[in-house]
C-alpha positions as CSV (number, residue, x, y, z in Angstrom):
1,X,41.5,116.4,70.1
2,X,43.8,117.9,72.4
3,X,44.1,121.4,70.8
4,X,40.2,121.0,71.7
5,X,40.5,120.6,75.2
6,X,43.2,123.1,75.9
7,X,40.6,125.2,74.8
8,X,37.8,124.2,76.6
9,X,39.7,124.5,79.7
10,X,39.3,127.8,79.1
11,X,36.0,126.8,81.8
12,X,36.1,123.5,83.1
13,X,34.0,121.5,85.9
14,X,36.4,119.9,88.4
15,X,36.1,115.4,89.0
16,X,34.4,115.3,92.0
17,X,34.1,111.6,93.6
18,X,30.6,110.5,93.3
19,X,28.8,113.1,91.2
20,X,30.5,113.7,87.7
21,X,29.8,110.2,86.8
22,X,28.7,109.7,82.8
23,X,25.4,110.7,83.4
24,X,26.3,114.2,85.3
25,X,29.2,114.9,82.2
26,X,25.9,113.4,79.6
27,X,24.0,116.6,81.6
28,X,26.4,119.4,81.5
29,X,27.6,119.0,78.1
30,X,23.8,119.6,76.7
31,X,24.3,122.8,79.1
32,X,27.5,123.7,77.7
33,X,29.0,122.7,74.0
34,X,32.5,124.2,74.9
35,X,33.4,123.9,78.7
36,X,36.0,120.8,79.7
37,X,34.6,118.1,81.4
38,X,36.7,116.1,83.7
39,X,35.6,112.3,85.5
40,X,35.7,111.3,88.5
41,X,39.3,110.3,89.8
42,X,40.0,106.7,88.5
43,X,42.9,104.7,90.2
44,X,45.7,103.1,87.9
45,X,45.6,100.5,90.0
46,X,41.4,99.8,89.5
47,X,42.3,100.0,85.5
48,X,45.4,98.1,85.4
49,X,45.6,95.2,88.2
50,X,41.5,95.5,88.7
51,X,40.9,95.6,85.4
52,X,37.7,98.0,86.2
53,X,37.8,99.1,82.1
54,X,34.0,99.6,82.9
55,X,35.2,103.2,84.8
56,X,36.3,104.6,81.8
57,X,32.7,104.2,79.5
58,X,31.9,107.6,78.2
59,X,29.1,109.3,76.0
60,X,30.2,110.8,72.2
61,X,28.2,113.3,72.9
62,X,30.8,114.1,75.9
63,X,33.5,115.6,74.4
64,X,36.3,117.1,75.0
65,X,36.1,115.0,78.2
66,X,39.3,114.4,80.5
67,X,40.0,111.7,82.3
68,X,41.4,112.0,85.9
69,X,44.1,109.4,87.3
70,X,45.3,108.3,90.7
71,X,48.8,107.1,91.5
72,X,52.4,107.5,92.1
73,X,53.5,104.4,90.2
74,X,55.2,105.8,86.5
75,X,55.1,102.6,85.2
76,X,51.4,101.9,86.8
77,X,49.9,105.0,85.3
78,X,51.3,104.8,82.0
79,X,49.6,102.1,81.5
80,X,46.5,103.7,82.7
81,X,47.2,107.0,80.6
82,X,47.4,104.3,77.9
83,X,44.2,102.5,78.6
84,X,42.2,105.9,78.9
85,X,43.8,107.5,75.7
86,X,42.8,103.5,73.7
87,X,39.3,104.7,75.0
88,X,38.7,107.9,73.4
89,X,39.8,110.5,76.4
90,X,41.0,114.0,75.0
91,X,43.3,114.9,77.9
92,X,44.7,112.4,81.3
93,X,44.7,114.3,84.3
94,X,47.5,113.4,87.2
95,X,45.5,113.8,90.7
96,X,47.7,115.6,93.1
97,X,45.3,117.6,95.3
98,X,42.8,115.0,96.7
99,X,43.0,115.1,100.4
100,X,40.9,112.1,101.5
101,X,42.6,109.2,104.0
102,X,41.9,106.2,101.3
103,X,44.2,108.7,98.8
104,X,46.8,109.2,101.2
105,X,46.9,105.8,102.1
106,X,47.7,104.6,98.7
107,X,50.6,107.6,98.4
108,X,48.9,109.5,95.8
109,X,46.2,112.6,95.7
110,X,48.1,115.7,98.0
111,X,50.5,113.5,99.6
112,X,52.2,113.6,96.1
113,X,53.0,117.5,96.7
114,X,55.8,116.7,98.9
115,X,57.9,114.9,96.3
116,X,57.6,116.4,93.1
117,X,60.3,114.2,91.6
118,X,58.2,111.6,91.7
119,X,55.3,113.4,90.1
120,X,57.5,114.3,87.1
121,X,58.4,110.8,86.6
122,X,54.9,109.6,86.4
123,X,53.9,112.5,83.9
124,X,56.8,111.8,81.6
125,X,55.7,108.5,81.7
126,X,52.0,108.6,80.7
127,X,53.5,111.2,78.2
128,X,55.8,108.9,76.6
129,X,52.6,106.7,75.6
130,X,49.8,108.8,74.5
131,X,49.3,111.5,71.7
132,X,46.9,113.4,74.1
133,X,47.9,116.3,76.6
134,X,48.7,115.3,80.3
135,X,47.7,117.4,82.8
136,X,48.2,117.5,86.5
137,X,45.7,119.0,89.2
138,X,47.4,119.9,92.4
139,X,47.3,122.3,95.7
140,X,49.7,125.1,96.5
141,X,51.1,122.8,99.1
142,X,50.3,120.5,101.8
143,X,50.7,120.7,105.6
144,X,53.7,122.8,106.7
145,X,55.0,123.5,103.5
146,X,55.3,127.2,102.4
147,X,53.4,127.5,99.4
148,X,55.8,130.7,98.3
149,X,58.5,128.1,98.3
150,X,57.2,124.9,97.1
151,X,55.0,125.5,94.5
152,X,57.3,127.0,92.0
153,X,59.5,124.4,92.7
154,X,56.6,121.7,91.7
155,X,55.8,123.8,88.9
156,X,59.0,123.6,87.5
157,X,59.8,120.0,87.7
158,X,56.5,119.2,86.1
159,X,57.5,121.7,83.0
160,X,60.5,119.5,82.9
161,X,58.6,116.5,81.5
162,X,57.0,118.9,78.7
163,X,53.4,119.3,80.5
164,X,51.9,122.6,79.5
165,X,48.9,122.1,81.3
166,X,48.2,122.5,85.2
167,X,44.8,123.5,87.6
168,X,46.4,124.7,90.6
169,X,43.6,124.7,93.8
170,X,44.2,128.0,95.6
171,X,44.5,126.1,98.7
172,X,46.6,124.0,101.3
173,X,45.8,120.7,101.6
174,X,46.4,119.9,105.7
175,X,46.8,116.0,105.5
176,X,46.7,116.1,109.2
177,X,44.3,117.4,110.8
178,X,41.4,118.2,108.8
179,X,38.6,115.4,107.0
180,X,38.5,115.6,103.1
181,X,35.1,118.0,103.7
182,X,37.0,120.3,106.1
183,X,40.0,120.9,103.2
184,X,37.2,122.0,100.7
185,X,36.4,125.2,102.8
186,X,38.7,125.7,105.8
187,X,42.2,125.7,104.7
188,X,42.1,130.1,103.1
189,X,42.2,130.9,99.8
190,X,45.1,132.2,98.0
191,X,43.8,133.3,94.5
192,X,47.3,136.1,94.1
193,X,49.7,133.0,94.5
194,X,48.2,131.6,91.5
195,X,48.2,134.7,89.4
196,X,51.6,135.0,91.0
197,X,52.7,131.9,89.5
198,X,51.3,132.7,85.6
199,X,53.7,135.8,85.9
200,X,56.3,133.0,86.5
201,X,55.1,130.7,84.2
202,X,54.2,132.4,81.1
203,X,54.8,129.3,79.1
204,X,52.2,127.1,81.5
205,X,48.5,127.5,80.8
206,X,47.6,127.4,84.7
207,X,43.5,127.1,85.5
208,X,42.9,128.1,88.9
209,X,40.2,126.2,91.0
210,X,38.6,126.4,94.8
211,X,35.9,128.2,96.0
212,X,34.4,130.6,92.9
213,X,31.1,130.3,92.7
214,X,30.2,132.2,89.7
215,X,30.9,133.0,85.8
216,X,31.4,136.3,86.6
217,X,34.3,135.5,89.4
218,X,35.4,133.2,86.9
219,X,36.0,136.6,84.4
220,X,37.9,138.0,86.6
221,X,40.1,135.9,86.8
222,X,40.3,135.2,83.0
223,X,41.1,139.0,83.0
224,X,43.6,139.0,85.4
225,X,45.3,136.7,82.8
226,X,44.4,133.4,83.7
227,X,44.1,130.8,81.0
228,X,41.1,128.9,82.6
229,X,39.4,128.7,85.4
230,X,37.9,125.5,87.0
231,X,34.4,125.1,88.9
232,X,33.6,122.5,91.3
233,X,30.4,122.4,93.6
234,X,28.9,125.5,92.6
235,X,28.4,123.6,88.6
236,X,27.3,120.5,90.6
237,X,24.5,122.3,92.6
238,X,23.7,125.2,90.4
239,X,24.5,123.9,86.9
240,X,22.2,126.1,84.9
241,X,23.7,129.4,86.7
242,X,27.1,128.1,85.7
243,X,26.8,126.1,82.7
244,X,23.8,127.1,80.9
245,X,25.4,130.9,79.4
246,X,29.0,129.7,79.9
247,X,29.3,129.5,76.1
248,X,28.2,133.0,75.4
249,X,29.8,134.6,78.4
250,X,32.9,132.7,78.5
251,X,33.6,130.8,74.9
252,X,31.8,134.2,73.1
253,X,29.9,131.7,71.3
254,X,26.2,130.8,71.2
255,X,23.1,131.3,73.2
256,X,21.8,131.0,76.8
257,X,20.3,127.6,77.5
258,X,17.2,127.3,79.3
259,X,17.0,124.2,81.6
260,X,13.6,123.2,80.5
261,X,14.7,122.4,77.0
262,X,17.9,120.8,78.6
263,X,15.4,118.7,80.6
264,X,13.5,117.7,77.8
265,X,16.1,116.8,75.6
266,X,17.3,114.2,78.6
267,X,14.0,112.1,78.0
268,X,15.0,110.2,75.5
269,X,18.7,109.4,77.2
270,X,16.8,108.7,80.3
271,X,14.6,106.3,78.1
272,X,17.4,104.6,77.1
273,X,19.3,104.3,80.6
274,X,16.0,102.5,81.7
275,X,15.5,100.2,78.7
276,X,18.9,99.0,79.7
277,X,18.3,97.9,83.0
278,X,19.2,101.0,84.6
279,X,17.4,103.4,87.6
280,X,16.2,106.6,87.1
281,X,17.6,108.3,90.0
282,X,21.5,107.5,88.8
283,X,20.7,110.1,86.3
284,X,18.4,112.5,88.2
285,X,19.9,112.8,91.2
286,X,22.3,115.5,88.9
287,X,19.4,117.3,87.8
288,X,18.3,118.1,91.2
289,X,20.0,121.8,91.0
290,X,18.5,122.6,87.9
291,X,16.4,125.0,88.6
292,X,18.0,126.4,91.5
293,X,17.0,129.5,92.6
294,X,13.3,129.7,89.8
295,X,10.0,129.6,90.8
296,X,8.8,126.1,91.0
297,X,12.2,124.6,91.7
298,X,11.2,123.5,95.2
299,X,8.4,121.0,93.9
300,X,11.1,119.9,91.2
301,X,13.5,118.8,93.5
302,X,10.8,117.2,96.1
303,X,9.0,115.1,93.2
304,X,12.4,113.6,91.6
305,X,13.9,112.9,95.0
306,X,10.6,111.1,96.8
307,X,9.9,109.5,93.6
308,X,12.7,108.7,91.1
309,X,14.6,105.5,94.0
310,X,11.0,103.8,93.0
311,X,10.5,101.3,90.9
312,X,8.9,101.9,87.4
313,X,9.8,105.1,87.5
314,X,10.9,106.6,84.3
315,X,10.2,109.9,82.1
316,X,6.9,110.7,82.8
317,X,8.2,111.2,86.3
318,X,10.3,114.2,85.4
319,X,7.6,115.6,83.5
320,X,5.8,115.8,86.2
321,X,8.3,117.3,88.0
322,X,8.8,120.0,85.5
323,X,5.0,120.9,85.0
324,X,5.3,123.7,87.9
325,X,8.6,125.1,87.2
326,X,8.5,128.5,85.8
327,X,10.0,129.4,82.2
328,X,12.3,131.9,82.0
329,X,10.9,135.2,80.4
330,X,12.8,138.0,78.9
């Protein structure tokens, strides 16, 4: 599977804490057939001494799905690696760009930028033990580092191990100083530093992530000569504008999806979240963006937020929900 998800990578939607859970990725693959999907970030340390093996539960219907890992022990996240591959995972993903307290507490996420020694270890290790592709997600630098100096220096320790794979976020990561909501936006952009560092690294497929918005910034980039390009909030919150044509415009395969189909073919996996014991909001609160932007998506949005927390509720709520949003003509 892992020629598969080098090539979906090609587009992929970023692991964002708390929203790309199993029901998000269930939701954006029916938008998309080809784009990567990545999980949340899942700590070696919840797999392996927690024994959380519940975090790594996926969908078939998924796939090629990746699955993100915190930690900077080797031996720790080999284990991991090895737990996650066992459960069907196309690629393992080495976190080194979240910039949250609880991250840098436990000396992984960003902190891990200022020893990329360490970070090599820990990929050669997961590689040792699966057949899948490793991958690391990281930040141009952190802090007082000089990106121009660092990062080629990461990059190259990380080739070392035989990864081939990397997302680089166009942006610092300021450990000090700034919450884990301020380093999303405030730290600037540095999309030619990337590019710069293909030209480098010829032999690297680098993704470049942070603040694009749409598929057609995402072209650009893939034109510039980019191998992928990831997408974070702006799939979360407007997943039909990024997700719905990103086969055809990205992939060249397929056709546009329109969201009300997409909605109606959730039904029945909403039926079966419920007959299991499970709420309806844990899978709608996703769908809220759907219609982003369309005529009707305001009364969308307000129905499945006053009404999917309550209990009972089940389909015949979102149908209600989508009876006044307008189709999409020609």
């Amino acid at each position: 599977m892992k020629n598969n998800a080098q090539k979906a990578a090609r587009l992929s939607v970023a692991p964002m804490m708390d929203w790309t859970d199993r029901h998000c990725r269930y939701l954006h693959r029916l938008l998309s057939n080809q784009a990567l999907l990545y999980t949340e970030m899942v700590t070696a340390p919840a797999l392996v001494r927690g024994g959380a093996l519940h975090l790594l539960a996926h969908s078939d219907a998924e796939h090629p799905v990746a699955l993100q890992l915190g930690g900077s022990d080797p031996v720790e996240l080999a284990q991991a690696a090895r737990l996650g591959a066992e459960a069907g995972y196309d690629e393992i993903n080495l976190n080194c760009g979240c910039p949250s307290d609880r991250v840098q507490s436990g000396a992984f996420g960003a902190v891990l930028m200022t020893n990329p020694g360490l970070v090599a270890q820990c990929v050669a290790a997961m590689g040792e033990v699966v057949d899948v592709d490793v991958t690391v997600k990281c930040r141009i630098g952190v802090d007082e580092q000089d990106p121009e100096q660092v990062l080629p220096g990461f990059l190259d320790q990380i080739r070392s191990t035989g990864c081939r794979r990397v997302t680089i976020h166009a942006r610092k990561a300021w450990l000090q100083g700034l919450s884990p909501k301020e380093n999303r936006d405030i730290p600037p952009l540095d999309y030619d530093l990337v590019h710069r560092m293909k030209a480098e690294f010829p032999d690297l497929h680098i993704s470049i992530n942070g603040g694009i918005a749409s598929l057609s910034e995402a072209r650009l980039h893939l034109d510039r000569g980019l191998d992928g390009v990831m997408i974070g909030r702006a799939a979360y919150h407007q997943p039909s504008d990024i997700l719905a044509s990103a086969d055809r415009d990205i992939f060249g395969t397929g056709e546009a999806q329109d969201p009300i189909d997409i909605v109606r073919q959730m039904l029945p996996y909403i039926d079966r979240h419920i007959s299991q014991g499970g709420r309806l909001h844990e899978i709608t609160r996703h769908m809220l963006g759907l219609f982003a932007g369309r005529p009707g998506a305001r009364h969308w949005r307000r129905v499945l937020s006053e009404g999917a927390h309550k209990t009972g509720a089940g389909p015949e709520l979102v149908e209600q929900a989508l009876m006044r949003v307008a189709p999409i003509t020609a």
